[in-house]
VMD Tcl script that builds the backbone (N, CA, C; Angstrom):
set m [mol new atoms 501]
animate dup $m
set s [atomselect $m all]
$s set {name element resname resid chain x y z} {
  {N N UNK 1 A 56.134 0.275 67.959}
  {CA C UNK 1 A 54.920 -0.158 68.621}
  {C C UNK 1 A 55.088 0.045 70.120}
  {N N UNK 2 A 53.995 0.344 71.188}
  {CA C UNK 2 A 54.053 0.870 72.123}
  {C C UNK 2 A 53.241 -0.572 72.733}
  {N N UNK 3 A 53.840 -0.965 73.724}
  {CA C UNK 3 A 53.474 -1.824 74.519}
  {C C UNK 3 A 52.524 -1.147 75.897}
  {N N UNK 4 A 51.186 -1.341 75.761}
  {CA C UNK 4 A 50.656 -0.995 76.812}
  {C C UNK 4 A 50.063 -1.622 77.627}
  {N N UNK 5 A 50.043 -1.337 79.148}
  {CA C UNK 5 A 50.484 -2.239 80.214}
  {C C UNK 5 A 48.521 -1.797 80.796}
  {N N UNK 6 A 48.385 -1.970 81.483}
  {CA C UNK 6 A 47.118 -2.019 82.789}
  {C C UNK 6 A 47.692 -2.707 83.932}
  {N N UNK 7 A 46.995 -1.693 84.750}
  {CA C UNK 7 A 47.157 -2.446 86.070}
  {C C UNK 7 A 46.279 -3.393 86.437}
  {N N UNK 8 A 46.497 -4.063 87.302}
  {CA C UNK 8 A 45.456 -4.933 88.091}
  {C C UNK 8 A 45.119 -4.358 89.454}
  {N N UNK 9 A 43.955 -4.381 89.984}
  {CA C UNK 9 A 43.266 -3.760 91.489}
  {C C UNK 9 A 43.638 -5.394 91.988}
  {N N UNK 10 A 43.972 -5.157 93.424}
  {CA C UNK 10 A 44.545 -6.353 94.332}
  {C C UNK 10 A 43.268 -6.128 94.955}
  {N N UNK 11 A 42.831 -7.566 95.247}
  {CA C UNK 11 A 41.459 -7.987 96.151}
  {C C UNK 11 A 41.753 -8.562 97.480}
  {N N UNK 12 A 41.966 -8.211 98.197}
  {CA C UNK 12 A 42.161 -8.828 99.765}
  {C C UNK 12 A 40.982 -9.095 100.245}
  {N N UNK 13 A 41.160 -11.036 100.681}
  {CA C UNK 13 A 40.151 -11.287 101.013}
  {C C UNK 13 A 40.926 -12.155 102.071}
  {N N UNK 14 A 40.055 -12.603 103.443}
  {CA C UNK 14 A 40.810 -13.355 104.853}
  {C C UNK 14 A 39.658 -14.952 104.304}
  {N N UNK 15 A 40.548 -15.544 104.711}
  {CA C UNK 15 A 40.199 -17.150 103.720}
  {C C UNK 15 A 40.241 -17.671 105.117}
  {N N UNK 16 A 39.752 -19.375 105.648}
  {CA C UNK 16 A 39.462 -20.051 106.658}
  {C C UNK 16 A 39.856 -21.556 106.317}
  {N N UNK 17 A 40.783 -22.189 106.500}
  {CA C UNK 17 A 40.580 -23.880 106.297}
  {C C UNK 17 A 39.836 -24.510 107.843}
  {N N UNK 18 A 38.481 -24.789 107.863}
  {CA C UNK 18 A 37.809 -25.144 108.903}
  {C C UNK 18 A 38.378 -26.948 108.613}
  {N N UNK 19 A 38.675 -27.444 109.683}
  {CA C UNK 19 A 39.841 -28.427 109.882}
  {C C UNK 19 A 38.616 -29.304 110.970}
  {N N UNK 20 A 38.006 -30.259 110.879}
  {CA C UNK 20 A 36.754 -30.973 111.638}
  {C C UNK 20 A 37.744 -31.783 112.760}
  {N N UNK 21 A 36.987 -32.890 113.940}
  {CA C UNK 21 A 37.561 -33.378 114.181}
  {C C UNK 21 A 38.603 -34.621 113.649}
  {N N UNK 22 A 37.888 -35.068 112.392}
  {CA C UNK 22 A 38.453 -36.415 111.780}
  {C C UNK 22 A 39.285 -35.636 110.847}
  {N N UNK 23 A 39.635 -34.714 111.101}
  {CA C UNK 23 A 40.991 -33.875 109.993}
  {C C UNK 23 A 40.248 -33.768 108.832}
  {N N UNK 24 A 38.972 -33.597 108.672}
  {CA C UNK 24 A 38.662 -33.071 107.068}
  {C C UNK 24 A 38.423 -31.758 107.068}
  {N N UNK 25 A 38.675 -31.465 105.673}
  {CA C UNK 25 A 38.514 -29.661 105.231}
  {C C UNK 25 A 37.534 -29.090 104.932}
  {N N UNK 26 A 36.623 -28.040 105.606}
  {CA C UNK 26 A 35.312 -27.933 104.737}
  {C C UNK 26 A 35.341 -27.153 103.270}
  {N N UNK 27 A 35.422 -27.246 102.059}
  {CA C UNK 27 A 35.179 -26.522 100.994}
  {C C UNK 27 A 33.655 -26.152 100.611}
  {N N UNK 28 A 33.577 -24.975 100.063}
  {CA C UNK 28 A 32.498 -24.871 99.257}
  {C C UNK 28 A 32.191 -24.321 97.512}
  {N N UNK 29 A 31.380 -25.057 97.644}
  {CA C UNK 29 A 31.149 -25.023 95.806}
  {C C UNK 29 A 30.379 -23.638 95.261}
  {N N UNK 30 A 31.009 -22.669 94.451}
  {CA C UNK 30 A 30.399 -21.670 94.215}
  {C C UNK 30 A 29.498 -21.359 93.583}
  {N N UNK 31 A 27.999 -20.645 94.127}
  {CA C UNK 31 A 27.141 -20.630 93.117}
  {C C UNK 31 A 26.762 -20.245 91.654}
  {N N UNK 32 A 25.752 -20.841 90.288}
  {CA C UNK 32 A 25.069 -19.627 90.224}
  {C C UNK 32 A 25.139 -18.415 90.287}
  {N N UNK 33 A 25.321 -17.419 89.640}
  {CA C UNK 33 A 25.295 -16.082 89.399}
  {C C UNK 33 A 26.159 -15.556 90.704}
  {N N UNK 34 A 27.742 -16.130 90.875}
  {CA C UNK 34 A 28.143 -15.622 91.479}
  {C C UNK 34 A 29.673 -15.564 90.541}
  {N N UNK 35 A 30.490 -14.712 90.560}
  {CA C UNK 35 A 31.921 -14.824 89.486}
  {C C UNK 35 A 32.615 -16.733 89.876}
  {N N UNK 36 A 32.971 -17.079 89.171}
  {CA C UNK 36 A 33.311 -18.475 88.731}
  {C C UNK 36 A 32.816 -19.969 89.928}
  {N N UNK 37 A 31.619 -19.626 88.904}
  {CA C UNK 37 A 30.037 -20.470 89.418}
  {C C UNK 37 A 30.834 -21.975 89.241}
  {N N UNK 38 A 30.149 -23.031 90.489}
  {CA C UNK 38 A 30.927 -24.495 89.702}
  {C C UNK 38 A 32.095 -24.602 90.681}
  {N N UNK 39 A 33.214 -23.949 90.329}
  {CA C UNK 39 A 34.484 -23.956 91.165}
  {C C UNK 39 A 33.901 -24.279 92.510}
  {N N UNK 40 A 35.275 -24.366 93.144}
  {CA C UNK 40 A 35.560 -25.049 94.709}
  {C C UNK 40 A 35.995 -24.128 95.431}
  {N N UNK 41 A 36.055 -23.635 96.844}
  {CA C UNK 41 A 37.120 -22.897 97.354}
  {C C UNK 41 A 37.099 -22.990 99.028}
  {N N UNK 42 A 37.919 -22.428 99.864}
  {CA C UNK 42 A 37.583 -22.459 101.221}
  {C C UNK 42 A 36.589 -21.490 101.737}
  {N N UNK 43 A 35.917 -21.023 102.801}
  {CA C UNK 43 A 35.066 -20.230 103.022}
  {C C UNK 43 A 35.420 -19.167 103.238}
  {N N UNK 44 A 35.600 -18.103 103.217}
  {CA C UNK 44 A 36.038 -16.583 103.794}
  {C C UNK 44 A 35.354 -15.448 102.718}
  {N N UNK 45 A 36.084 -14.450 102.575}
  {CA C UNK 45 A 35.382 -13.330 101.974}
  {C C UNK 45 A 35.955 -12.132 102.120}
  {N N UNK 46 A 35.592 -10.990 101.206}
  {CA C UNK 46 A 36.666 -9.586 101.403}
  {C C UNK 46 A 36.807 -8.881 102.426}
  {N N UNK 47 A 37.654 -8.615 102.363}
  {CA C UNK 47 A 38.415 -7.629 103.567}
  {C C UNK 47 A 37.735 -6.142 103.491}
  {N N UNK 48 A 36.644 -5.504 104.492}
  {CA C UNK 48 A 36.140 -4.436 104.107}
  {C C UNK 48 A 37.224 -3.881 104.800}
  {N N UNK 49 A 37.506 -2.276 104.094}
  {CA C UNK 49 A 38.135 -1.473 104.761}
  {C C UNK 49 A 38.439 -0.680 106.440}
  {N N UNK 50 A 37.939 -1.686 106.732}
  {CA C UNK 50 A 37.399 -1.144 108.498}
  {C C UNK 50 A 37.897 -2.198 109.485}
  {N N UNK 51 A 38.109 -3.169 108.513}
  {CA C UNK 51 A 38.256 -4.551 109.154}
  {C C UNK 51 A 40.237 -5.123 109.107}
  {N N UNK 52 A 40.101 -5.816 110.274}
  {CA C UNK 52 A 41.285 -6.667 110.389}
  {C C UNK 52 A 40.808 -8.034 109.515}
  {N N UNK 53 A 41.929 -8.491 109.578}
  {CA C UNK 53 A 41.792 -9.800 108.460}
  {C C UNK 53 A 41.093 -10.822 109.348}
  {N N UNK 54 A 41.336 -10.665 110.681}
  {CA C UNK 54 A 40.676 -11.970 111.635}
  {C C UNK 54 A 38.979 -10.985 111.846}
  {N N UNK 55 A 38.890 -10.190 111.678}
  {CA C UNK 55 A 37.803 -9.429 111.796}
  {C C UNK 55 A 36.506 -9.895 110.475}
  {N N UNK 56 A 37.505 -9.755 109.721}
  {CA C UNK 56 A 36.804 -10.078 107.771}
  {C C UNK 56 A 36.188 -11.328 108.122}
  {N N UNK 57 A 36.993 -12.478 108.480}
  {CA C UNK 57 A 37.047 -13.761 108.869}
  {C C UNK 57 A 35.984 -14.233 109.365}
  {N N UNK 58 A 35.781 -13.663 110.559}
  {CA C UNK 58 A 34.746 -13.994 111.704}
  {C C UNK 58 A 33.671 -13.689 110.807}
  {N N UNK 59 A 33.521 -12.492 110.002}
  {CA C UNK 59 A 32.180 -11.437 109.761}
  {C C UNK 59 A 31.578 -13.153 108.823}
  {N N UNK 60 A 32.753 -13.074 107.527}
  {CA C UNK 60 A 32.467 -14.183 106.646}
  {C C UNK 60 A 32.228 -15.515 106.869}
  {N N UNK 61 A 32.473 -15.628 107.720}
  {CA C UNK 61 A 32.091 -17.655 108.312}
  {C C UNK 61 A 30.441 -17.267 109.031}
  {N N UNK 62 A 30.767 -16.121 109.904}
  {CA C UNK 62 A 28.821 -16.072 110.563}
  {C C UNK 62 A 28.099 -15.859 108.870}
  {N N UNK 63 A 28.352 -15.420 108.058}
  {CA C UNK 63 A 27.382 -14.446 106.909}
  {C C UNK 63 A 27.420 -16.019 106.053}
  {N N UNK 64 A 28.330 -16.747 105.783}
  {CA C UNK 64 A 28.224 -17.680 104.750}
  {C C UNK 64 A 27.900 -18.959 105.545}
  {N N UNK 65 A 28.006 -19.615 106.549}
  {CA C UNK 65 A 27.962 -19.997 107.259}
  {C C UNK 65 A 27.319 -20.873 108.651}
  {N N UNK 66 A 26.948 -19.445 108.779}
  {CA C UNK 66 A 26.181 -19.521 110.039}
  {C C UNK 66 A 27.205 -19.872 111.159}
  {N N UNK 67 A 28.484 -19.780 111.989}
  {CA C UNK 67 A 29.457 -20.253 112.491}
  {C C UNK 67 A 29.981 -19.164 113.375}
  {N N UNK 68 A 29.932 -19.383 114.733}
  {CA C UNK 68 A 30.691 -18.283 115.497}
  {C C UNK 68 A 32.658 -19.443 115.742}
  {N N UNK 69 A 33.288 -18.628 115.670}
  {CA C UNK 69 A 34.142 -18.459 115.746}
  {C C UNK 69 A 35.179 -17.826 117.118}
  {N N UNK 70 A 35.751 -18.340 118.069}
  {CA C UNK 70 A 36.386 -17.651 118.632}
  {C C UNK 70 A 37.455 -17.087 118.593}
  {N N UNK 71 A 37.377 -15.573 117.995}
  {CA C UNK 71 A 38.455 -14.491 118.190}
  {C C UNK 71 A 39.966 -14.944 118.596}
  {N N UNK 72 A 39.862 -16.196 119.328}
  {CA C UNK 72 A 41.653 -16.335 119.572}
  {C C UNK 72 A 41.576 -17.226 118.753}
  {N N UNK 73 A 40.863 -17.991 118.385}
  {CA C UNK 73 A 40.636 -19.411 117.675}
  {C C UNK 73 A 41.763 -19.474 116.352}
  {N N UNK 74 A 41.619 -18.490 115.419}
  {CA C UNK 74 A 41.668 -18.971 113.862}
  {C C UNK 74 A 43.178 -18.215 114.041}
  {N N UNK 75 A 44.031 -19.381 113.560}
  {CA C UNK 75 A 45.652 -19.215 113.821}
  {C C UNK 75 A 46.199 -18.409 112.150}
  {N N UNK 76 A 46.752 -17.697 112.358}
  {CA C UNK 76 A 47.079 -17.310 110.578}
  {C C UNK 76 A 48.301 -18.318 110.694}
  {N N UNK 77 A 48.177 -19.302 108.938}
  {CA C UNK 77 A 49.138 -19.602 108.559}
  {C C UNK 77 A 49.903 -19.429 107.707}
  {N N UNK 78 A 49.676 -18.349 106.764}
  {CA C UNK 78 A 50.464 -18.120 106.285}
  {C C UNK 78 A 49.609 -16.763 105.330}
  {N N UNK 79 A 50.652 -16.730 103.904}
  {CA C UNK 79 A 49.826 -15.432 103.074}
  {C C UNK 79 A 49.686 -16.408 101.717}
  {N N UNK 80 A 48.520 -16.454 100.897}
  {CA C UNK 80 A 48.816 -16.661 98.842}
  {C C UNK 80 A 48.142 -15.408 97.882}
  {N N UNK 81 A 49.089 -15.390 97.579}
  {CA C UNK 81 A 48.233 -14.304 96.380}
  {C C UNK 81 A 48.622 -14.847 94.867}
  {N N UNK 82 A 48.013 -14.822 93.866}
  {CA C UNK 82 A 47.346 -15.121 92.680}
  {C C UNK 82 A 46.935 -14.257 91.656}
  {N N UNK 83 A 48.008 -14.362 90.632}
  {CA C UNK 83 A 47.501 -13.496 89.499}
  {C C UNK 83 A 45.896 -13.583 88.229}
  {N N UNK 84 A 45.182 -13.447 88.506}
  {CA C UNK 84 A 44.114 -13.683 87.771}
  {C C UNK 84 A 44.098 -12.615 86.655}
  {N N UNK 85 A 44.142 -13.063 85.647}
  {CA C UNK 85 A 44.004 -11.840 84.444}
  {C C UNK 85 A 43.586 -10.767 85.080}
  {N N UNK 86 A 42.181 -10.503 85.302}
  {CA C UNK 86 A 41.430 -9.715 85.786}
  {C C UNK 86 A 41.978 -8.564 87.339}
  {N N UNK 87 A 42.400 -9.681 88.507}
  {CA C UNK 87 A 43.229 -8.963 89.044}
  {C C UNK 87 A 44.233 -9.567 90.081}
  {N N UNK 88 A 44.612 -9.676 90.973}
  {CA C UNK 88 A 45.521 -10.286 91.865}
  {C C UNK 88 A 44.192 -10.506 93.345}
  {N N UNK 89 A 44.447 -11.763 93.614}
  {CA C UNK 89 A 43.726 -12.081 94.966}
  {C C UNK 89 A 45.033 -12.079 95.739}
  {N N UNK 90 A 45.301 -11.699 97.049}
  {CA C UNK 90 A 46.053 -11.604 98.196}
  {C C UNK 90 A 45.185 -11.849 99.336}
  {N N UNK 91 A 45.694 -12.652 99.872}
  {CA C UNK 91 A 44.824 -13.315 101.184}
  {C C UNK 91 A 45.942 -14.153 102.167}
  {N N UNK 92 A 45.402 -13.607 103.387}
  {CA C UNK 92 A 46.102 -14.463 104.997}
  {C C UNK 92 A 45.063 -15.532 104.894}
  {N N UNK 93 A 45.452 -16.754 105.096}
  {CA C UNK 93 A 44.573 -17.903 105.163}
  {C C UNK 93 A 44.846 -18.274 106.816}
  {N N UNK 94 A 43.796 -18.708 107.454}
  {CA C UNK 94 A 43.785 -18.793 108.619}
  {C C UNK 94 A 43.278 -20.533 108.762}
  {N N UNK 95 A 44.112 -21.280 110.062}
  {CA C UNK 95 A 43.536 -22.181 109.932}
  {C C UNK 95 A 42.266 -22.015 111.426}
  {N N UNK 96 A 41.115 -23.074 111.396}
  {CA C UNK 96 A 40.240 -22.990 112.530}
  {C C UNK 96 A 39.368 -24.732 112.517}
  {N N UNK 97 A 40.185 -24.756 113.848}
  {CA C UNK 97 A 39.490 -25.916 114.467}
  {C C UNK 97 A 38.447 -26.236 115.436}
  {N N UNK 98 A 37.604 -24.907 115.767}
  {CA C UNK 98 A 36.625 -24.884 116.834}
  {C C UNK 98 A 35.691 -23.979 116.361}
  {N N UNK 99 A 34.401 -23.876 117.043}
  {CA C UNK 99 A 33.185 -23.304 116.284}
  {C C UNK 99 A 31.975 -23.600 117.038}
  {N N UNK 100 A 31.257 -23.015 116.807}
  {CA C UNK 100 A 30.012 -23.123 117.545}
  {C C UNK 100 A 29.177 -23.786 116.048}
  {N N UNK 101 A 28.334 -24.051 116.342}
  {CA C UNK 101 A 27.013 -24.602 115.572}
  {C C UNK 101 A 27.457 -25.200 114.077}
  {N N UNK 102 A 26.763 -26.154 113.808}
  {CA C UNK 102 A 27.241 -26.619 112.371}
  {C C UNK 102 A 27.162 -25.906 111.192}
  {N N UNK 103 A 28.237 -25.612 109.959}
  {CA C UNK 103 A 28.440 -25.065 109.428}
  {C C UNK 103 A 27.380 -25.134 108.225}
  {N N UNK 104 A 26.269 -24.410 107.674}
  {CA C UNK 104 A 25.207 -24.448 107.064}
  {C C UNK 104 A 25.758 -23.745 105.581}
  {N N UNK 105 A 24.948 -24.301 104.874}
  {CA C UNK 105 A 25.365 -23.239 103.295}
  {C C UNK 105 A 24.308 -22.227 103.293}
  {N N UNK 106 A 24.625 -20.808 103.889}
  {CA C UNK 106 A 23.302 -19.526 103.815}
  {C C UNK 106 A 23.538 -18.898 102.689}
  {N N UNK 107 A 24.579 -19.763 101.568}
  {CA C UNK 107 A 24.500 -18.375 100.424}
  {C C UNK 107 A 23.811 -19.481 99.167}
  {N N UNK 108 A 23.515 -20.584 99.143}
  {CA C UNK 108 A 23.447 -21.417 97.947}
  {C C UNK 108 A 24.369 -22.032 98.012}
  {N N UNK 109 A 25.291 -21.874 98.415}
  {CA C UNK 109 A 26.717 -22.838 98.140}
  {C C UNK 109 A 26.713 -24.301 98.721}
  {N N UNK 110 A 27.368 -25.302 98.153}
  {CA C UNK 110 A 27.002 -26.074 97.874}
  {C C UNK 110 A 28.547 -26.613 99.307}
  {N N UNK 111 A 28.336 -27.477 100.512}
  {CA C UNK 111 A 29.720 -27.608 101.139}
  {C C UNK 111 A 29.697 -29.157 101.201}
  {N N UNK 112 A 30.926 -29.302 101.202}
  {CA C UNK 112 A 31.454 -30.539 101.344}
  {C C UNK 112 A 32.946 -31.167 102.500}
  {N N UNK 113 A 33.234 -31.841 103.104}
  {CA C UNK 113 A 34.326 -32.368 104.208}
  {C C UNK 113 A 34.651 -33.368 102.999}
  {N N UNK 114 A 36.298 -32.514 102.952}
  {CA C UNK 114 A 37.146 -33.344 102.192}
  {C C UNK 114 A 38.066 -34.243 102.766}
  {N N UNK 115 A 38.928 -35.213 102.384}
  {CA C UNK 115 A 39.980 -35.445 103.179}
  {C C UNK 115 A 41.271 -34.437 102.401}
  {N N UNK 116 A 42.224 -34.008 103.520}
  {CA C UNK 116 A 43.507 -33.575 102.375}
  {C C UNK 116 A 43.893 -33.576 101.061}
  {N N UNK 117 A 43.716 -35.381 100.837}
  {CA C UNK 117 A 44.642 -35.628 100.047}
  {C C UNK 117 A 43.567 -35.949 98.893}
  {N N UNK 118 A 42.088 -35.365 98.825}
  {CA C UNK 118 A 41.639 -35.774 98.115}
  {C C UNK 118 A 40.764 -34.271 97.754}
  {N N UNK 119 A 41.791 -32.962 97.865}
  {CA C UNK 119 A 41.381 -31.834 97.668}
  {C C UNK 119 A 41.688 -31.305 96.514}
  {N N UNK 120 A 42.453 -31.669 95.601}
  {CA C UNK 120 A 42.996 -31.434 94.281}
  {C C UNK 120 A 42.273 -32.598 93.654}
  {N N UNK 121 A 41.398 -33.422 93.865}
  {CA C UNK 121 A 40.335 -33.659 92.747}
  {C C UNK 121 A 39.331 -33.167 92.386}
  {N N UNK 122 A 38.866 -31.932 93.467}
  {CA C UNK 122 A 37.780 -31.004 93.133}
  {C C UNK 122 A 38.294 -29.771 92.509}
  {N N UNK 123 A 37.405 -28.866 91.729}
  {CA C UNK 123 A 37.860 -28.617 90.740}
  {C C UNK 123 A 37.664 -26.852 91.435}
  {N N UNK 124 A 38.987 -26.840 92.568}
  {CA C UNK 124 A 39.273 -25.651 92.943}
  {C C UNK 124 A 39.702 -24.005 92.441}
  {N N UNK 125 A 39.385 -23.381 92.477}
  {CA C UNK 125 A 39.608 -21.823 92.072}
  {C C UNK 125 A 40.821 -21.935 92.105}
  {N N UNK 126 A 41.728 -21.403 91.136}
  {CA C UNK 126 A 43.282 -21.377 90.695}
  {C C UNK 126 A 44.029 -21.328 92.149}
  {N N UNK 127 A 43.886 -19.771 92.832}
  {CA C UNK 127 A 44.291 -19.668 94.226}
  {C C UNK 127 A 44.261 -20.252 95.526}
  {N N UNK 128 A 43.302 -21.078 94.760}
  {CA C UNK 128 A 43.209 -22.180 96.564}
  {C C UNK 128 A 44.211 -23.109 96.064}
  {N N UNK 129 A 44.205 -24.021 95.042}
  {CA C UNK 129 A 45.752 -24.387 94.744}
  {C C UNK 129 A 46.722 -23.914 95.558}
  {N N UNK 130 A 46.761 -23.010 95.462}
  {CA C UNK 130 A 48.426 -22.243 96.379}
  {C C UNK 130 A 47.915 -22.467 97.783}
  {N N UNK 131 A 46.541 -21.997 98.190}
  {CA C UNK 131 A 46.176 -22.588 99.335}
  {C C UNK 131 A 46.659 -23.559 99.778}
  {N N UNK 132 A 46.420 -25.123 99.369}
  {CA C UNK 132 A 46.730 -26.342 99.396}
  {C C UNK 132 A 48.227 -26.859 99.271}
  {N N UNK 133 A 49.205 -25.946 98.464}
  {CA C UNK 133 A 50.348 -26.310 99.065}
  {C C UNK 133 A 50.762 -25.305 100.493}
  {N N UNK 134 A 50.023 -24.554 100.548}
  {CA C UNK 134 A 50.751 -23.778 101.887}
  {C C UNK 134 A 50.397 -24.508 103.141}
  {N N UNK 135 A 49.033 -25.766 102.525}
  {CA C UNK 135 A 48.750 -26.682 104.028}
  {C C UNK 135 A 49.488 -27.891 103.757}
  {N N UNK 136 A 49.914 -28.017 102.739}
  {CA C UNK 136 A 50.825 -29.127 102.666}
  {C C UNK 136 A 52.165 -28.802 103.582}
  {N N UNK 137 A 52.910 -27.645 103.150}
  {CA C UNK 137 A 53.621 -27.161 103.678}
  {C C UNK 137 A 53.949 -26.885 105.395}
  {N N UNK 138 A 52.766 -27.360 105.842}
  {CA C UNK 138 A 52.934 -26.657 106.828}
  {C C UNK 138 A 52.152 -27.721 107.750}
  {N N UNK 139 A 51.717 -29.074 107.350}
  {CA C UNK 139 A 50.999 -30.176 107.845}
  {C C UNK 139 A 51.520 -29.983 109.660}
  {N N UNK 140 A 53.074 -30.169 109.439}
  {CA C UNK 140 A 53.504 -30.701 111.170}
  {C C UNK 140 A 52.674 -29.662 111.823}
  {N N UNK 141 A 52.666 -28.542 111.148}
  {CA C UNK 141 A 52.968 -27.073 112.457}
  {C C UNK 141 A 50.996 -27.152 112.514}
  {N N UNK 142 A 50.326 -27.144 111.715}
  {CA C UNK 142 A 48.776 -27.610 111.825}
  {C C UNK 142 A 48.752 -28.707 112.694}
  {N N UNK 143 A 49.202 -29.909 112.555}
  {CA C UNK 143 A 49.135 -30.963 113.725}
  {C C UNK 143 A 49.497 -30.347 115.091}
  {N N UNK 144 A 50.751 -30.040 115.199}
  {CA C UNK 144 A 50.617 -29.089 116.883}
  {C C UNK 144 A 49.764 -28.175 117.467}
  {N N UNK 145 A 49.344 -27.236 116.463}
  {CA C UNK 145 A 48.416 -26.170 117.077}
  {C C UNK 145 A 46.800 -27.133 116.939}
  {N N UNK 146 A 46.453 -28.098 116.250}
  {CA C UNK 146 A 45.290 -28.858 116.376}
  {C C UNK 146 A 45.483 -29.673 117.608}
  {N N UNK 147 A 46.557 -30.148 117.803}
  {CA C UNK 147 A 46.767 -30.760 119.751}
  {C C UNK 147 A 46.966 -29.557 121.098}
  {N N UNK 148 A 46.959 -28.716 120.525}
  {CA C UNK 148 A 47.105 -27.481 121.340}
  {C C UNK 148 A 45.894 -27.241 122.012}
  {N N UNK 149 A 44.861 -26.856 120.409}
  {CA C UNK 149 A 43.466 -26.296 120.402}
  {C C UNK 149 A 42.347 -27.306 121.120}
  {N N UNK 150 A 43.050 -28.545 120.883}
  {CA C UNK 150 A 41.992 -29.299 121.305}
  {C C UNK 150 A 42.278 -29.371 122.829}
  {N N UNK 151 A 43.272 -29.468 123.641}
  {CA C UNK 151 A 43.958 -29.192 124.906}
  {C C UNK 151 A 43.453 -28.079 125.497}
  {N N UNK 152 A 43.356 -27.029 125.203}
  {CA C UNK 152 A 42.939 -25.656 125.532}
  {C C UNK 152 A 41.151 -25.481 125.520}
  {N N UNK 153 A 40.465 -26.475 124.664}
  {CA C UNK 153 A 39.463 -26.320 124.682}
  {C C UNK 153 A 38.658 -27.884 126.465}
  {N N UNK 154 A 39.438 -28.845 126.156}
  {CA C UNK 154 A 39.050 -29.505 127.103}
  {C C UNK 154 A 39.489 -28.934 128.565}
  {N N UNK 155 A 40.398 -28.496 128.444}
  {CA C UNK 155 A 40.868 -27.488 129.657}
  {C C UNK 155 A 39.394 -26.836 130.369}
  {N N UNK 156 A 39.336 -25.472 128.620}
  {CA C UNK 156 A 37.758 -24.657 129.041}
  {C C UNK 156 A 36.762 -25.289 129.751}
  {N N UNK 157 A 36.750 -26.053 129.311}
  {CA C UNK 157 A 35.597 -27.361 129.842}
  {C C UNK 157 A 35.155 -27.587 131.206}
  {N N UNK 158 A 36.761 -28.401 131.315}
  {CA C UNK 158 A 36.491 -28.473 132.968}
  {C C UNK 158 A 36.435 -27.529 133.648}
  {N N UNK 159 A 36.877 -26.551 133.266}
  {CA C UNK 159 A 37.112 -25.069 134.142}
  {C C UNK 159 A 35.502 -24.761 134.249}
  {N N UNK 160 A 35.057 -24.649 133.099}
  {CA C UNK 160 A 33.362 -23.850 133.390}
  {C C UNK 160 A 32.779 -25.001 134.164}
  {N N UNK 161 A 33.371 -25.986 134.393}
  {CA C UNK 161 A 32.323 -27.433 135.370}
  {C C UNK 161 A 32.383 -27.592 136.695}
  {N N UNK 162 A 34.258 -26.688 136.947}
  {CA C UNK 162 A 34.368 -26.889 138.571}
  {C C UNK 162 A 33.430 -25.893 139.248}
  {N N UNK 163 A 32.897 -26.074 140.382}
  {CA C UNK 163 A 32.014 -24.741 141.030}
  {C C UNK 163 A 32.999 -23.762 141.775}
  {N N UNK 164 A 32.769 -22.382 141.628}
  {CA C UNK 164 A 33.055 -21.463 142.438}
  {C C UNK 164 A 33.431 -21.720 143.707}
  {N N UNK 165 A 34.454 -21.565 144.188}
  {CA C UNK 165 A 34.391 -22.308 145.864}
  {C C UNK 165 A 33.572 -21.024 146.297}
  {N N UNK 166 A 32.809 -21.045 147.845}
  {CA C UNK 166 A 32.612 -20.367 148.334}
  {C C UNK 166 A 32.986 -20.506 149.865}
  {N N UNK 167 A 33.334 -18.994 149.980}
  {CA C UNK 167 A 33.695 -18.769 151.382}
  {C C UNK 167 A 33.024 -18.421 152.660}
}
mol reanalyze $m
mol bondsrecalc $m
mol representation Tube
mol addrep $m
């Protein structure tokens, strides 16, 4: 008997844990006539061929969203990839603590602000699992760059408030 194999096509997609001020996570619930309707997941979306992963990122938070994003903003923390029968998801998950305008559901999707520890009671897409230990994993180093970001942004602040001296 001949054992025959198939490959799987790898899906690269750049993923976002949007991190609020009171430390909650935004998830969203997938629609309706979209592949595994119901499920939970973080916001992001595929990697078109043209694109950097912080590029994918940005495109997918404005398109699902409604959310500008600043370009230095979204820190990569790490990589998960996930065997799904069907095929392998591979994704840089980025974390992001700053944003312009409130985060709207423009696709149907359904969003919710979780706390951490109460993200494995929703009934997440296999791969965000791995998501969730890579933020477990990595809690301290998220706490520093969230005292960083928030430092760097009150900084911006005052800076755009002092006036131009003139000479």
């Amino acid at each position: 008997m001949k054992l025959v194999t198939r490959s799987r096509s790898t899906v690269h997609v750049a993923v976002g844990v949007l991190i609020n001020d009171v430390n909650e996570i935004l998830i969203a619930q997938r629609p309706k006539g979209k592949p595994f309707p119901g499920f939970w997941e973080f916001p992001g979306g595929k990697i078109e061929p043209q694109e950097t992963p912080c590029q994918a990122l940005l495109r997918e938070l404005h398109e699902e969203l409604g959310i500008e994003i600043n370009p230095d903003h979204p820190l990569l923390l790490g990589n998960v990839k996930y065997a799904y029968p069907e095929f392998i998801f591979q994704a840089p998950v980025f974390i992001c603590t700053s944003w312009e305008r409130q985060p709207q559901p423009l696709e149907g999707q359904r969003l919710v602000w979780a706390k951490p520890f109460d993200l494995l009671s929703y009934n997440l897409l296999p791969a965000c699992k791995g998501i969730c230990l890579l933020l477990q994993e990595k809690t301290d180093f998220i706490a520093r760059e969230r005292k960083r970001n928030i430092f760097q942004d009150s900084m911006n602040k005052i800076i755009k408030n002092v006036p131009n001296p003139t000479r």
